[in-house]
N, CA, C and O atoms as a Tripos MOL2 file, in Angstrom:
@<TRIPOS>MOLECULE
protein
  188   187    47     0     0
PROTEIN
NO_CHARGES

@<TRIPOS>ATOM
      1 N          19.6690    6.0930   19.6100 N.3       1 UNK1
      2 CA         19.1120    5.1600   20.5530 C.3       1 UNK1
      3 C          18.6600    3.9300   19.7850 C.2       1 UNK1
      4 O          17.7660    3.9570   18.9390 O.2       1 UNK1
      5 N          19.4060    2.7470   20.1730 N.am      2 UNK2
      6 CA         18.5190    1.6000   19.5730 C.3       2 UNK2
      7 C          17.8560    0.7500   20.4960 C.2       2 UNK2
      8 O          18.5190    0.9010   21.5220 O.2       2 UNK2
      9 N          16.7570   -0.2170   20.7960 N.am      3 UNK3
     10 CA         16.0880   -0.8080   21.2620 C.3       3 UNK3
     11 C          17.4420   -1.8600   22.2030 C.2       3 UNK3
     12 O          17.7390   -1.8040   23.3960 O.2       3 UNK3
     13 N          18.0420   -2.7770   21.0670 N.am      4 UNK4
     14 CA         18.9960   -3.8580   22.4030 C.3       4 UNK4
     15 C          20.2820   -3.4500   20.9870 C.2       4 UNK4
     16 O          20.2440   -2.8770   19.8980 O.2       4 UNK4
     17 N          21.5350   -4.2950   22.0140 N.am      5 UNK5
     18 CA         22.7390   -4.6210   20.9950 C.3       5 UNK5
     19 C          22.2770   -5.3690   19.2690 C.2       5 UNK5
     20 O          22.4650   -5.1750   18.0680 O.2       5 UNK5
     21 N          21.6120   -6.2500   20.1660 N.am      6 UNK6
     22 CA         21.1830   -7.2820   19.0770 C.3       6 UNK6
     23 C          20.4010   -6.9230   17.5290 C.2       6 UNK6
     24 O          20.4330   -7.5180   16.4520 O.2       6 UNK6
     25 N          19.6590   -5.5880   18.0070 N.am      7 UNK7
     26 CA         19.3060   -4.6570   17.2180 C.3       7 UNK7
     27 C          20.0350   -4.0050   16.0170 C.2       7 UNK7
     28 O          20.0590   -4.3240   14.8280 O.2       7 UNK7
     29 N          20.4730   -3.2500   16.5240 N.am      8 UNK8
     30 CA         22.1490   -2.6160   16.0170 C.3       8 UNK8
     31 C          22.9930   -3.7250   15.5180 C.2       8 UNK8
     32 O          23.5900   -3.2580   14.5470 O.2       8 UNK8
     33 N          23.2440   -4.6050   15.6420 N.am      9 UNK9
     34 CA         24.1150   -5.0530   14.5420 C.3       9 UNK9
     35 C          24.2290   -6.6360   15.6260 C.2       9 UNK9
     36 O          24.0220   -6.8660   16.8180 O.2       9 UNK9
     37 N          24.7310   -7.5810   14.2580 N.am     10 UNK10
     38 CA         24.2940   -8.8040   14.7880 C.3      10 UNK10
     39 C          25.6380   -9.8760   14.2230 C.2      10 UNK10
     40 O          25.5670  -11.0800   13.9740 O.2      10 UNK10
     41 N          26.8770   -8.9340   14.1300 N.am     11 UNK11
     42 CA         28.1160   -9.0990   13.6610 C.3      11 UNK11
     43 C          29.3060   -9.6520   14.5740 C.2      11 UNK11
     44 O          30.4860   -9.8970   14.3220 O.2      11 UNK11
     45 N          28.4830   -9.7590   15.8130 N.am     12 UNK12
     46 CA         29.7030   -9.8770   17.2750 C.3      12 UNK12
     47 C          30.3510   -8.6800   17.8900 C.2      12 UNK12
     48 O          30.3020   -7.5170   17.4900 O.2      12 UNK12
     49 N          31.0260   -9.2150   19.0300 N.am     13 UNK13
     50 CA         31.3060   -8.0720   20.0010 C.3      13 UNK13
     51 C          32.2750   -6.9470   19.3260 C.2      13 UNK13
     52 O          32.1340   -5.7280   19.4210 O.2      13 UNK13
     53 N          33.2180   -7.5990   18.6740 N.am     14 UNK14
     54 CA         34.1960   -6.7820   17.8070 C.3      14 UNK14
     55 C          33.7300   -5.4990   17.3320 C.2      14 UNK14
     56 O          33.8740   -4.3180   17.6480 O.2      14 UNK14
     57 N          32.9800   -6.3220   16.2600 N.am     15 UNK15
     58 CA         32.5480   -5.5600   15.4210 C.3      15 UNK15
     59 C          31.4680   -4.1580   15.9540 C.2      15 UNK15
     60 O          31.5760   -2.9550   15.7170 O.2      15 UNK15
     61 N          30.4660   -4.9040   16.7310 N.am     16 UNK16
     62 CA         29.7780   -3.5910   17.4270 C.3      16 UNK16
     63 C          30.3750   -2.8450   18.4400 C.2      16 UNK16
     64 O          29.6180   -2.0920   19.0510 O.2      16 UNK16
     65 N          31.9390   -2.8780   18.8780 N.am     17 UNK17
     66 CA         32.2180   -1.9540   19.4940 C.3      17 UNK17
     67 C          33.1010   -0.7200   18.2640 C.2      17 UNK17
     68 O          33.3230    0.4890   18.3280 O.2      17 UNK17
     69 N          33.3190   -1.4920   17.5130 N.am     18 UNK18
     70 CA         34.1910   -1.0760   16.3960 C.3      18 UNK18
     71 C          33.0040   -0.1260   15.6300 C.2      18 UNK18
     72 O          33.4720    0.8170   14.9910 O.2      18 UNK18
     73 N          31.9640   -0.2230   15.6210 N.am     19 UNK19
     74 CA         30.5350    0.7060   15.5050 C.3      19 UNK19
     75 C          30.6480    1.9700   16.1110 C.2      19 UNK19
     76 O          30.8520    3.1080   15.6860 O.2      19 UNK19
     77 N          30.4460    1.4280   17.3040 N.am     20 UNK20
     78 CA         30.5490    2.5680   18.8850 C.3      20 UNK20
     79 C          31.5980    3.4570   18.4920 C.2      20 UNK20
     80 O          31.2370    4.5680   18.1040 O.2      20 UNK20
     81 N          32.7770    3.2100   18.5100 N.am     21 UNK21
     82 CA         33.6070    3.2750   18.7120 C.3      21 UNK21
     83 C          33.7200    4.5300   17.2300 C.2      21 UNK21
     84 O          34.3690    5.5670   17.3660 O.2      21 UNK21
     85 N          33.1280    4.2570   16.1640 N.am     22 UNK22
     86 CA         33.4680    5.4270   15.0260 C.3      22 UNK22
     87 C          32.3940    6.4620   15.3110 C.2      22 UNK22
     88 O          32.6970    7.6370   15.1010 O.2      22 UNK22
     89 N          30.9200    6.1190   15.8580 N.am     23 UNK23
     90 CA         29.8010    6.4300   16.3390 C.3      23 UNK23
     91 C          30.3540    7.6980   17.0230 C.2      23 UNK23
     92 O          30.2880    8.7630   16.4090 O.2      23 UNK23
     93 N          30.9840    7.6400   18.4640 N.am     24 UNK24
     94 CA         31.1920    8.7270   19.2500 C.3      24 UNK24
     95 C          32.8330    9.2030   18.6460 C.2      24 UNK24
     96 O          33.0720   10.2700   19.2120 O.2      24 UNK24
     97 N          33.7940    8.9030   17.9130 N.am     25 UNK25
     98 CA         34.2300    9.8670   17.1050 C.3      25 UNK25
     99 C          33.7980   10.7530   16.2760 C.2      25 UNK25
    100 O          34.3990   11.8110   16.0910 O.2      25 UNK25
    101 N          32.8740   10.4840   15.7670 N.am     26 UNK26
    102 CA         32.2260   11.6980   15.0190 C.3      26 UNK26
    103 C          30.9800   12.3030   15.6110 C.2      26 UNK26
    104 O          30.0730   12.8700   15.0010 O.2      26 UNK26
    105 N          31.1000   12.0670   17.0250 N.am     27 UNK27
    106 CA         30.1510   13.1630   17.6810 C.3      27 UNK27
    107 C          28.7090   12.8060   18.0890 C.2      27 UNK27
    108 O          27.9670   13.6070   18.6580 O.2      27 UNK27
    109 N          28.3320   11.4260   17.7280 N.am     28 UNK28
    110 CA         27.7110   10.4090   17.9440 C.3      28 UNK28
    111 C          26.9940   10.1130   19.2530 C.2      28 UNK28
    112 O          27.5790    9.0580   19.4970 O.2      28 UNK28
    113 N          26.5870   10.1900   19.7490 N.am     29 UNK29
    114 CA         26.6150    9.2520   21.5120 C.3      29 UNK29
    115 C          25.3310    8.0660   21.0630 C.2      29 UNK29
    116 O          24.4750    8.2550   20.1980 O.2      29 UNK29
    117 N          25.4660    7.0340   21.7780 N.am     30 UNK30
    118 CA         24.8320    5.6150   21.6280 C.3      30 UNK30
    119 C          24.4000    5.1740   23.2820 C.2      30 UNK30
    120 O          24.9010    5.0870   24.4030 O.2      30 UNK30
    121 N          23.1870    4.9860   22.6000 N.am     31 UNK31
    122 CA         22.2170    4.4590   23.9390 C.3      31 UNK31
    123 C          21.5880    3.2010   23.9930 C.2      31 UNK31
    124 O          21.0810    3.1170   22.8740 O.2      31 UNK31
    125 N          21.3230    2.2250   24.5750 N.am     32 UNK32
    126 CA         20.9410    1.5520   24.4040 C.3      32 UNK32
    127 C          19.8350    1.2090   25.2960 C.2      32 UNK32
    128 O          20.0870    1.0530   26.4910 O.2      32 UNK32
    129 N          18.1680    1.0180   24.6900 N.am     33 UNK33
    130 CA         17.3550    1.0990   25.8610 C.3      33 UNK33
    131 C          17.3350    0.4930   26.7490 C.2      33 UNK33
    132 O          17.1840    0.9160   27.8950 O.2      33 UNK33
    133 N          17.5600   -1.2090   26.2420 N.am     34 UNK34
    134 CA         17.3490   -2.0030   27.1940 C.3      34 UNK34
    135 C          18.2410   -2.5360   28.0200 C.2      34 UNK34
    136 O          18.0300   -3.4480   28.8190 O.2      34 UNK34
    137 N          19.4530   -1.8500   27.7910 N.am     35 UNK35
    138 CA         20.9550   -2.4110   27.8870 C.3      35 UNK35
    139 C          21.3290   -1.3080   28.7480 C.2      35 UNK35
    140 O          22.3790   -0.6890   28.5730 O.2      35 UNK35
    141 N          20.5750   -1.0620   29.5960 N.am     36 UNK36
    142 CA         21.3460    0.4730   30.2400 C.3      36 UNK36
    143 C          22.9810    0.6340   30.3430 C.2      36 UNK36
    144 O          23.5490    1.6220   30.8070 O.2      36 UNK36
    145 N          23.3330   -0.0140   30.0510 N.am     37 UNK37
    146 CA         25.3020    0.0220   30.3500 C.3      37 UNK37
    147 C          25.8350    0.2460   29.2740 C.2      37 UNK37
    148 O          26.9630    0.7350   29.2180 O.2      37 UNK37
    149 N          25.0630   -0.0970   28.0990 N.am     38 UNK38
    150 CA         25.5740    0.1880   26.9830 C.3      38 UNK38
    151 C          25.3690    1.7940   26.2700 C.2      38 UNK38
    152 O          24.6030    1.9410   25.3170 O.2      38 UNK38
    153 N          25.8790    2.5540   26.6550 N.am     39 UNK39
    154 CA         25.6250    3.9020   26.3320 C.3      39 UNK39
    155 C          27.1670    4.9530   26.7230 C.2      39 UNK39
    156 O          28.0170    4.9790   27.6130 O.2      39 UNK39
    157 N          26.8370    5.7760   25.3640 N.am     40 UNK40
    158 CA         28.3290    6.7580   25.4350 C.3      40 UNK40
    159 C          27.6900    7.7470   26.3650 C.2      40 UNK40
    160 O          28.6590    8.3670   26.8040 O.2      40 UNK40
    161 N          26.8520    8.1350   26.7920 N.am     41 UNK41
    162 CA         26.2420    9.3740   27.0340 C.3      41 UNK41
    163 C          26.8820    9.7230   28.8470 C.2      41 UNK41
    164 O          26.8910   10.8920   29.2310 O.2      41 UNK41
    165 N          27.2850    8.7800   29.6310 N.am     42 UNK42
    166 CA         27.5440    9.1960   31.0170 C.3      42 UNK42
    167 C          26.7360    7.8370   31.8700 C.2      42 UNK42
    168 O          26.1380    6.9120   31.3200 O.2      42 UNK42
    169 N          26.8760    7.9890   32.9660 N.am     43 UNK43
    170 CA         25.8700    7.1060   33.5510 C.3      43 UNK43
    171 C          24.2160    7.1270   33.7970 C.2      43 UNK43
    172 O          23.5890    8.1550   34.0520 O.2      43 UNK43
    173 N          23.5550    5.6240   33.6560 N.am     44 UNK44
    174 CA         22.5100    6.1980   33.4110 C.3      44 UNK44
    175 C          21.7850    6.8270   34.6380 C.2      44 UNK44
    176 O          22.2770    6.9730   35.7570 O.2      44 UNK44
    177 N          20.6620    7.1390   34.2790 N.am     45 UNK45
    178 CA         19.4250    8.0110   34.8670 C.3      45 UNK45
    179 C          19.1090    7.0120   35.8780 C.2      45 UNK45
    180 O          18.8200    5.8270   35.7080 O.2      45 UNK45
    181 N          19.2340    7.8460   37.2250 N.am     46 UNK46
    182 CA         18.5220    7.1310   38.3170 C.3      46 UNK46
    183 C          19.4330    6.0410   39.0560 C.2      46 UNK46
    184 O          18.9140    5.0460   39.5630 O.2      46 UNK46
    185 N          21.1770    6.3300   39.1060 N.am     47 UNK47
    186 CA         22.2920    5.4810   39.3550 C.3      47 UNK47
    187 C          22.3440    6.0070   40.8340 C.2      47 UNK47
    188 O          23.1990    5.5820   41.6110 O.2      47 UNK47
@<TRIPOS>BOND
     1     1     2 1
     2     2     3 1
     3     3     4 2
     4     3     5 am
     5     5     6 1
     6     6     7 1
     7     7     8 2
     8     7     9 am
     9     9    10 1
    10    10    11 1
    11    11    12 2
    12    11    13 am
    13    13    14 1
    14    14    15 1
    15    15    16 2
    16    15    17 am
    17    17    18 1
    18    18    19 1
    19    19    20 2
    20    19    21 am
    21    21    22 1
    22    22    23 1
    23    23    24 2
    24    23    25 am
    25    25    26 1
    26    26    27 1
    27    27    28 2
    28    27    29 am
    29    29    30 1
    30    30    31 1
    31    31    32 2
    32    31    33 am
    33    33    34 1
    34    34    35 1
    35    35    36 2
    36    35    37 am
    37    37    38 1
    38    38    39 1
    39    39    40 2
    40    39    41 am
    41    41    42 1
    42    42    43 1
    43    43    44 2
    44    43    45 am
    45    45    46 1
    46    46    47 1
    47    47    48 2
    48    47    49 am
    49    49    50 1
    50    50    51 1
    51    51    52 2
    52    51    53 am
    53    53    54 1
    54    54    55 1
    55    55    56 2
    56    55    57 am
    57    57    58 1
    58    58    59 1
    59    59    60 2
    60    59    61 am
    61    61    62 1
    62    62    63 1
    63    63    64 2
    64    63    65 am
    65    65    66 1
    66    66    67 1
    67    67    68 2
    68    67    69 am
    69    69    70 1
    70    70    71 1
    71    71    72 2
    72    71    73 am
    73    73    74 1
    74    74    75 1
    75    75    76 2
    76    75    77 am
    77    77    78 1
    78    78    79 1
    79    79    80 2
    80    79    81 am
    81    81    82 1
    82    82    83 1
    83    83    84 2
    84    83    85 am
    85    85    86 1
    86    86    87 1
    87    87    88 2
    88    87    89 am
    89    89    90 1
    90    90    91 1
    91    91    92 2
    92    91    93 am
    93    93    94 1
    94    94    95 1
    95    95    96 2
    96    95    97 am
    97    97    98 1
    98    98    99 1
    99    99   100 2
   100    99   101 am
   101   101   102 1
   102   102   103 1
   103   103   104 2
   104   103   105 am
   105   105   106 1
   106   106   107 1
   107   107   108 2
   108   107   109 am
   109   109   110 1
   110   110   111 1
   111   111   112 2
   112   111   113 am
   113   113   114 1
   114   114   115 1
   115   115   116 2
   116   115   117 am
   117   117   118 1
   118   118   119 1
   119   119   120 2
   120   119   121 am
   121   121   122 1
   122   122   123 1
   123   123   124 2
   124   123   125 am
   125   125   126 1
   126   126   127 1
   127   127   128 2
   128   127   129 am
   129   129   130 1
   130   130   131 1
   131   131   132 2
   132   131   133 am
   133   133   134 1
   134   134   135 1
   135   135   136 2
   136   135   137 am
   137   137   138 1
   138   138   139 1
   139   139   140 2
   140   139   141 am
   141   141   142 1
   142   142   143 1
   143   143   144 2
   144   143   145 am
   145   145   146 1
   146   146   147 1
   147   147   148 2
   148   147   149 am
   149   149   150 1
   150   150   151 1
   151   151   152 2
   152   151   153 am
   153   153   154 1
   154   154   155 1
   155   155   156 2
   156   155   157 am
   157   157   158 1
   158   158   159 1
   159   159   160 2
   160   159   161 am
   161   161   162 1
   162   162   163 1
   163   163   164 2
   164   163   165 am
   165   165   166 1
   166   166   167 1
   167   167   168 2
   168   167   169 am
   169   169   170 1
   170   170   171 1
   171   171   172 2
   172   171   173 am
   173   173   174 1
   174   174   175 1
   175   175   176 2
   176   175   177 am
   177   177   178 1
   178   178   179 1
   179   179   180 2
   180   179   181 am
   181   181   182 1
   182   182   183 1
   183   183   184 2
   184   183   185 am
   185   185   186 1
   186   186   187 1
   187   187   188 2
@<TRIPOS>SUBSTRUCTURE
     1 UNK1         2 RESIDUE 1 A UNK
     2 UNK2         6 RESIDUE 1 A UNK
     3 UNK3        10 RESIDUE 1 A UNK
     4 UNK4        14 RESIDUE 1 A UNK
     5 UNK5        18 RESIDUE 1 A UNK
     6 UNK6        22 RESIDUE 1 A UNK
     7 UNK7        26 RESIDUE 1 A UNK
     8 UNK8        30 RESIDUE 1 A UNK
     9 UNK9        34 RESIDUE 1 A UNK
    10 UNK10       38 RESIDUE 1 A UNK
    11 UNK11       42 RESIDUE 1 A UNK
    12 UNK12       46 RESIDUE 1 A UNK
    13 UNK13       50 RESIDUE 1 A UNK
    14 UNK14       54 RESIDUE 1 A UNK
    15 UNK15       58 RESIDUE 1 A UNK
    16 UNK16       62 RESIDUE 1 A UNK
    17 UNK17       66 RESIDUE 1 A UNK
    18 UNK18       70 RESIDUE 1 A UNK
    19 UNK19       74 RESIDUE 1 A UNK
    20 UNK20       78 RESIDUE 1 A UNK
    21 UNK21       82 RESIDUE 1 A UNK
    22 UNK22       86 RESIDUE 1 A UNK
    23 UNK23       90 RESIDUE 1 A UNK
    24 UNK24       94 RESIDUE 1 A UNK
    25 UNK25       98 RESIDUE 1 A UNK
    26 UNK26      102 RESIDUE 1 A UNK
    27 UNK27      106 RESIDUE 1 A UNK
    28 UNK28      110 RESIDUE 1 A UNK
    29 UNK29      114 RESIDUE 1 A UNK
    30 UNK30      118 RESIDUE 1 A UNK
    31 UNK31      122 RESIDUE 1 A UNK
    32 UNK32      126 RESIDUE 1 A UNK
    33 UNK33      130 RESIDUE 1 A UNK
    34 UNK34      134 RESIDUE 1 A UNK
    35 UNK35      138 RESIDUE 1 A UNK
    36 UNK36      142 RESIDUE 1 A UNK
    37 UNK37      146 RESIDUE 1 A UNK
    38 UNK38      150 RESIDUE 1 A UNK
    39 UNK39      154 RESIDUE 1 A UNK
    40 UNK40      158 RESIDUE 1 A UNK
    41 UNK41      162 RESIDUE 1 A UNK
    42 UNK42      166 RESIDUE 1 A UNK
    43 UNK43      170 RESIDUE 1 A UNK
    44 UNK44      174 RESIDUE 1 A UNK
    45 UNK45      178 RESIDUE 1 A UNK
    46 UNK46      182 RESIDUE 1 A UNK
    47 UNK47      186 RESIDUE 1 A UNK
């Protein structure tokens, strides 16, 4: 879980999906607090 995108990495869109993206290959899931959309986990809580 990180606080925003901006948090997590400050490299551009590429690159932080290219994050994500090795993140939940290896079993990973990514949340993002303030960013509710940004998350591997399913949809969020309370949709």
């Amino acid at each position: 879980m990180v606080w925003a995108l901006d948090r997590f990495t400050r490299e551009g869109v590429a690159e932080t999906f290219e994050y994500i993206k090795r993140l939940t290959s290896n079993g990973v899931e990514f949340v993002s607090f303030t960013e509710e959309h940004f998350r591997t986990t399913g949809p969020p809580e309370n949709s």
